[in-house]
C-alpha positions in Angstrom: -67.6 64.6 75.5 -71.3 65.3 74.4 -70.7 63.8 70.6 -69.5 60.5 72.5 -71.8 57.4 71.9 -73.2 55.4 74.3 -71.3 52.5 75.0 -73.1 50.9 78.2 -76.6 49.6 78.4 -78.6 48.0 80.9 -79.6 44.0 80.2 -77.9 41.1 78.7 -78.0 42.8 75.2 -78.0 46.1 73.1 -80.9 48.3 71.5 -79.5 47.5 67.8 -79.5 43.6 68.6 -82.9 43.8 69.5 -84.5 46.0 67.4 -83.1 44.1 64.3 -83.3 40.8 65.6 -79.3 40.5 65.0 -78.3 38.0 67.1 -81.0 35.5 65.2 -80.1 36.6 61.9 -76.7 36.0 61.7 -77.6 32.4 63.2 -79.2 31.6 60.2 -76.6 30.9 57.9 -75.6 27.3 57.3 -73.7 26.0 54.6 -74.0 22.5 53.7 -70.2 22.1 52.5 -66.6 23.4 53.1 -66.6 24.9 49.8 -65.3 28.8 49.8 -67.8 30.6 47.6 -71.0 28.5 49.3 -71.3 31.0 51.8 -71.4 33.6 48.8 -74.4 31.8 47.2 -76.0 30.9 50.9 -76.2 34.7 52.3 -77.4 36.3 49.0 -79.8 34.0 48.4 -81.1 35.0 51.9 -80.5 38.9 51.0 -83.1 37.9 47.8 -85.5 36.8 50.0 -85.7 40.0 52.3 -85.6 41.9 48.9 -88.4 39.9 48.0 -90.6 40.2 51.1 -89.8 44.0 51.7 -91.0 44.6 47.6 -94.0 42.4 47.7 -94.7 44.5 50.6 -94.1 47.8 49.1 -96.1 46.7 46.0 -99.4 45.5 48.2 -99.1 48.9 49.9 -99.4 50.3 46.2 -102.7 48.3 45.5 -104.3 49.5 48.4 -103.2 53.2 47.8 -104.8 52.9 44.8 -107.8 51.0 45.8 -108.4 54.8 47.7 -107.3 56.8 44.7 -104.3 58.1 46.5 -102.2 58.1 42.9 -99.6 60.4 44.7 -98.4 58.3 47.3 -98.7 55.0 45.1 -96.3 56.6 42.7 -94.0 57.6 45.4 -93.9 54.3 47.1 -93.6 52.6 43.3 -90.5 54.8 43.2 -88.7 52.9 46.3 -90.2 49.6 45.2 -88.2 50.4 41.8 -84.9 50.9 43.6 -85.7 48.3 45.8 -85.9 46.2 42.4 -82.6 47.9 41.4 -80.6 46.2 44.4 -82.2 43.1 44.2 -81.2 43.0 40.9 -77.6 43.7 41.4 -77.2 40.8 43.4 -76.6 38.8 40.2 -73.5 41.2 39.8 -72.0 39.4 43.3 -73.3 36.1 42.4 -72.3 36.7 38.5 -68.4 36.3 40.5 -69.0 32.2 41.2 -66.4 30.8 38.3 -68.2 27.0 37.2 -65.7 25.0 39.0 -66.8 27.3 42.5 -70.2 26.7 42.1 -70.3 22.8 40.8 -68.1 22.4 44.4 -71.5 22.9 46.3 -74.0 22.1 43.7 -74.8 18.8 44.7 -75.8 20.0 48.3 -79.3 21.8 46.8 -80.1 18.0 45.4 -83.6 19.4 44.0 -83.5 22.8 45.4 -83.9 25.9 43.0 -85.2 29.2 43.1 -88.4 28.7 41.8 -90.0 27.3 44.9 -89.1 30.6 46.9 -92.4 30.9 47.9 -91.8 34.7 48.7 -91.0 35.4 45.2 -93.8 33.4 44.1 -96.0 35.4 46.1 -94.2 38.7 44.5 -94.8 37.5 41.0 -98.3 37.4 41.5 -99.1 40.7 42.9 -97.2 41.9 39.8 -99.8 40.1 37.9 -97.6 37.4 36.3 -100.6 34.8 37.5 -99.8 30.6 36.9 -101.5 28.6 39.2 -99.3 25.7 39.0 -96.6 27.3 40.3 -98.1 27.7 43.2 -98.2 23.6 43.6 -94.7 23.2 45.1 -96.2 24.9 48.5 -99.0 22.6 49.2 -97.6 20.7 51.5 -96.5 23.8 53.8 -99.7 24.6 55.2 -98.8 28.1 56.3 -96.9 28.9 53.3 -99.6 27.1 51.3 -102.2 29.4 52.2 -100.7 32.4 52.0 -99.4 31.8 48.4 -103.1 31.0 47.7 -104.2 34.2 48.9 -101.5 35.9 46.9 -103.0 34.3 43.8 -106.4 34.9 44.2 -106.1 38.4 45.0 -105.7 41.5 42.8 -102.6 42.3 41.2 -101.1 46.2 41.6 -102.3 46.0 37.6 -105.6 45.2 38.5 -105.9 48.3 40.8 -104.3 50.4 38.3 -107.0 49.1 35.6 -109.9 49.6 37.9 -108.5 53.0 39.4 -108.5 54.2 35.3 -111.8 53.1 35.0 -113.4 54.9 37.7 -111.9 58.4 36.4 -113.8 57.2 33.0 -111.7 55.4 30.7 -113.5 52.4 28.6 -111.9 49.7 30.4 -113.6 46.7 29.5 -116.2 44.4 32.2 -113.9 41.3 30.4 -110.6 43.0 32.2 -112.4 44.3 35.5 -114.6 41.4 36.5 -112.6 37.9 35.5 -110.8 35.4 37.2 -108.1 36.7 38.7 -105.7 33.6 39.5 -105.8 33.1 35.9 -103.1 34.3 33.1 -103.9 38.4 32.4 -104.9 38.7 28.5 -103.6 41.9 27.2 -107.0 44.0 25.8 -106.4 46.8 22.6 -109.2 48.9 24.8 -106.7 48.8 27.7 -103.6 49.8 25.6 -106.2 52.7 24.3 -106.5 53.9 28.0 -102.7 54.0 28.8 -102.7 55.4 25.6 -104.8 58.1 26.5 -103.0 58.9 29.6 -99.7 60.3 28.0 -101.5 63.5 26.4 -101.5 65.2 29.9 -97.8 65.0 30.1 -96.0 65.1 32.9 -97.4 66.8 36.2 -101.0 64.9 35.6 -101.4 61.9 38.4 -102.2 59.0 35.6 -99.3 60.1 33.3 -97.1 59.8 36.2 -98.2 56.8 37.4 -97.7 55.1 33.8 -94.5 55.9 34.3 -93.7 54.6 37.7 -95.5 51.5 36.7 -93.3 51.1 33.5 -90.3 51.7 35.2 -90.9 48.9 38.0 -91.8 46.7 34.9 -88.8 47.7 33.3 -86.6 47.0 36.3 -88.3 43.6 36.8 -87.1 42.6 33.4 -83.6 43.7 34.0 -84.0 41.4 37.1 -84.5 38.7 35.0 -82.3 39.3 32.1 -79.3 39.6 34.3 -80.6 36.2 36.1 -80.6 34.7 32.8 -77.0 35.7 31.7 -75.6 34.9 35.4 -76.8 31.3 34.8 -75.6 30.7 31.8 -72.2 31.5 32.4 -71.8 30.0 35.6 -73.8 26.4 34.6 -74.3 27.2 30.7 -76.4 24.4 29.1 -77.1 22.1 32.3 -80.7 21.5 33.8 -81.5 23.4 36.2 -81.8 22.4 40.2 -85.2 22.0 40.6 -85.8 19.9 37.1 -86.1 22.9 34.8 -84.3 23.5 31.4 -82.0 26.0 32.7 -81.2 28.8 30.7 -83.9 27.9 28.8 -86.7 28.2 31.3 -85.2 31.3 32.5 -84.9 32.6 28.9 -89.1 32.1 28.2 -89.4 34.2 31.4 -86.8 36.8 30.9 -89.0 37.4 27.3 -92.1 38.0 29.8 -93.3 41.5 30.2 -95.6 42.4 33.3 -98.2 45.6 32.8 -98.3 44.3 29.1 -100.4 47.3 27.5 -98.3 49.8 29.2 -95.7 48.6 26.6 -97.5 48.2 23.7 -99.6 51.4 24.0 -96.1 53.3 23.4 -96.5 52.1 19.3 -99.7 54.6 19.6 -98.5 57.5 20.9 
């Protein structure tokens, strides 16, 4: 029949195995104990990763977009990066499963491991603009991971092209936002929340109102990210320290209270 598939190929594998690299991926999967839900935590800490790599991705695409003033295809590609953002974030709904007794049946096979030396999502947190230096210590002695964290600190956030984008089409962005150090913390600017300010009166249809918007929505979807990580901690460990030596719920609470593209909320008390 013509609607049958193909179901013989040539060579000691298939198209799909090799395009995707199957075969290797599903090798990669190696739980530490006989504990049921460790292979739970194992693989979607693995699908976080490739969430993370595919949006940090996605998001450097969006710099360079607007480094060439294509605002049309930045917004469309922040568009995916937000869904992209909404998966990743309902991994915590699977993890969010793991009772306390489930999870403390593996816990002591990460010993010091923890999430916050995922260098990938590191790397992510930077080109959103959340910039702290020290975090970027736990990679020095990976040289290749090292280096590429470095370059992801040094260089522009997506922020920092939307900024310099605005002020090319004339807003009064201030020389103390455009020409700083840009591994360092960003300091929100009332001239800046003027500008995003500024951007709403077009309305919808205009290529900076609509890229306000699919900035504040990625921002928006990062927090939920991180709100739902915070409430999937504290009820599978509550009060414990973290893994890696952190406070827990605690350290995740101080970053869940972090906003990224900082004037783009505040400039809404204008409007």
């Amino acid at each position: 029949m013509e609607d049958e598939p193909y179901l013989d190929f040539p060579g000691p594998s298939t198209p799909y195995i090799d395009y995707q690299s199957i075969d290797v991926l599903l090798s990669l999967q190696h739980p530490l104990s006989e504990a049921p839900a460790e292979p739970t935590f194992y693989v979607l800490g693995q699908v976080k990763e490739l969430l993370f790599k595919l949006l940090y991705g996605e998001l450097c695409t969006v710099r360079a977009l607007l480094d060439a003033d294509d605002v049309a295809q930045a917004v469309w590609t922040l568009r995916r990066a937000r869904r992209v953002i909404e998966l990743l974030t309902r991994t915590w709904d699977v993890l969010g499963t793991l009772a306390p007794t489930e999870f403390n049946a593996f816990r002591e096979q990460l010993g010091r491991a923890s999430g916050f030396q995922s260098y990938m999502y590191r790397m992510l947190e930077y080109v959103l603009g959340n910039k702290n230096a020290a975090m970027a210590r736990p990679h020095r002695r990976v040289a290749h991971v090292h280096v590429q964290v470095q370059e992801a600190l040094q260089a522009p956030s997506v922020y920092d092209a939307a900024l310099h984008l605005l002020a090319r089409r004339g807003s009064a962005i201030p020389d103390a936002v455009l020409v700083r150090d840009l591994s360092a913390p960003y300091e929100s600017h009332p001239a800046v929340e003027r500008a995003w300010a500024d951007q709403y009166v077009a309305g919808p249809g205009d290529d900076t109102f609509e890229l306000a918007e699919a900035l504040i929505a990625v921002a928006e979807g990062f927090s939920r990210w991180r709100c739902l990580h915070l409430l999937t901690v504290e009820r599978i460990i509550g009060t414990k320290s973290g893994t890696g030596g952190t406070t827990g719920v605690q350290w995740l609470r101080r970053a869940a209270e972090h906003r990224i593209f900082p004037e783009l909320w505040s400039a809404r008390g204008l409007l």
